[in-house]
N, C-alpha and C positions, 0 to 999 in steps of 0.2 A: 804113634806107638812110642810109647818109654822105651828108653836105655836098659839094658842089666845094671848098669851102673848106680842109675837112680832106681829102680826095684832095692838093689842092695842096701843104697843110701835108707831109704824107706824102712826097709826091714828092718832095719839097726837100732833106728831111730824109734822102734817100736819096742825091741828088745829093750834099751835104755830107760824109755818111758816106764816100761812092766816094772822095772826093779827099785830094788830101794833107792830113794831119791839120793842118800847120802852113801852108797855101796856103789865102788868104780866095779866097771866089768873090765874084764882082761878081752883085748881084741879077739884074741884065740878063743877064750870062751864063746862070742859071740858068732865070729867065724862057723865053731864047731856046731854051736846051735843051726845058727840058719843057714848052714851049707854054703857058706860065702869061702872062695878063697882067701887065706889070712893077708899076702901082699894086697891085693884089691881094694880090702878093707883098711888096712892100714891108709892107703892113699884117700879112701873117699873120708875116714874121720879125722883124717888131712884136713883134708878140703871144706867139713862142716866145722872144722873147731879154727880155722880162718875166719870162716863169717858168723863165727858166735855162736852157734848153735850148738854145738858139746865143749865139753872141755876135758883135759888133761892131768894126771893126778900121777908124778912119780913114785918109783919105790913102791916096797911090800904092799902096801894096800892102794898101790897104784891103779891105774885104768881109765878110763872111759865114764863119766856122767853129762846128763844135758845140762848143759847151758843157761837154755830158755824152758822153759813150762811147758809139757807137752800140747797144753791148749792155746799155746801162740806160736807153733810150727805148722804151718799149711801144708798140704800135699802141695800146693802153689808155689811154694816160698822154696822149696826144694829142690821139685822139678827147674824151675827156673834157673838154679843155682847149679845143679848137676850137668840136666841137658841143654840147657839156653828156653830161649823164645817159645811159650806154650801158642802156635800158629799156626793152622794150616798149609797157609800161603805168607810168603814175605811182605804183600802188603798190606796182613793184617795184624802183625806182629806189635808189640805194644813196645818192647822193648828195641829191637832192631827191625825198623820199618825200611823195605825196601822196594820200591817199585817194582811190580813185575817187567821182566822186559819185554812178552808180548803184551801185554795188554795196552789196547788203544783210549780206554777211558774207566777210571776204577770206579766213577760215578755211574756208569750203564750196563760195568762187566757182572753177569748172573749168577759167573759162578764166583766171582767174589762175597755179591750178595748172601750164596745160600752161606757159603762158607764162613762169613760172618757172624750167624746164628749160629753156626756149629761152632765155634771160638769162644763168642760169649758165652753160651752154656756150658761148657767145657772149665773155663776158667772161672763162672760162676761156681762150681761144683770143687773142681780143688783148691781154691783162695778159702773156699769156707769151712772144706773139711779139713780137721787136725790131725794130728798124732793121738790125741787123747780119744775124739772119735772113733781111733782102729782100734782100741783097746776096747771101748766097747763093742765094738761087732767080736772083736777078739776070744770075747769071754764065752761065746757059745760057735764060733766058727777058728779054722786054721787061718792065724795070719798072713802064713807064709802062701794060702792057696787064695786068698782075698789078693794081695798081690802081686800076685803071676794070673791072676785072672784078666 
């Protein structure tokens, strides 16, 4: 399960996407759209325009534009960056691998096994979908109910 955190991240990222590439949104604007609390939001486009993904634009036509391309923001690339390690189990984690501490052999454990297939499909699925993707499902469904679903 996703964070609200990264839901919010997501959503924003969407809003951004939708708008004029050259037109900053106002946090509050965004906020008020997707029902994001405005301090929350403030911190998460913190947090993405740290690692490049939005930027920052003072003054009157100040705000909020991406970065990067909506077609080179993953749902992957995010979740990672919001919540940590997309992993079932810690010792299947790509990024912070950790040994379980019951487990007696990760080469015979089963439910490592199945959990394995359930990881690589998972992270096959949001490495490859973008931002640019939601906008097309966007254009005939609610964004905001695509992800809270």
């Amino acid at each position: 399960m996703i964070s609200q955190k990264a839901k919010y991240a997501l959503r924003a990222l969407v809003v951004l996407a939708r708008a004029d590439a050259e037109k900053a949104l106002f946090i509050s604007d965004i906020a008020e759209e997707q029902n994001i609390p405005k301090k929350f939001l403030e911190q998460i486009l913190l947090d993405l325009k740290r690692q490049g993904i939005v930027m920052s634009r003072r003054g009157k036509m100040g705000g909020y534009l991406l970065l990067k391309a909506a077609e080179d923001i993953t749902f992957g690339e995010v979740l990672r960056l919001i919540d940590g390690p997309i992993a079932p189990l810690p010792c299947l984690s790509k990024i912070a691998y950790r040994r379980c501490e019951d487990c007696a052999s990760e080469a015979t454990c089963e439910i490592r096994h199945v959990f394995n297939e359930v990881a690589n499909v998972t992270r096959g699925v949001l490495d490859k979908t973008t931002i640019a993707d939601c906008l097309v499902y966007g254009e005939n469904h609610n964004v905001a109910a695509l992800l809270d679903s």
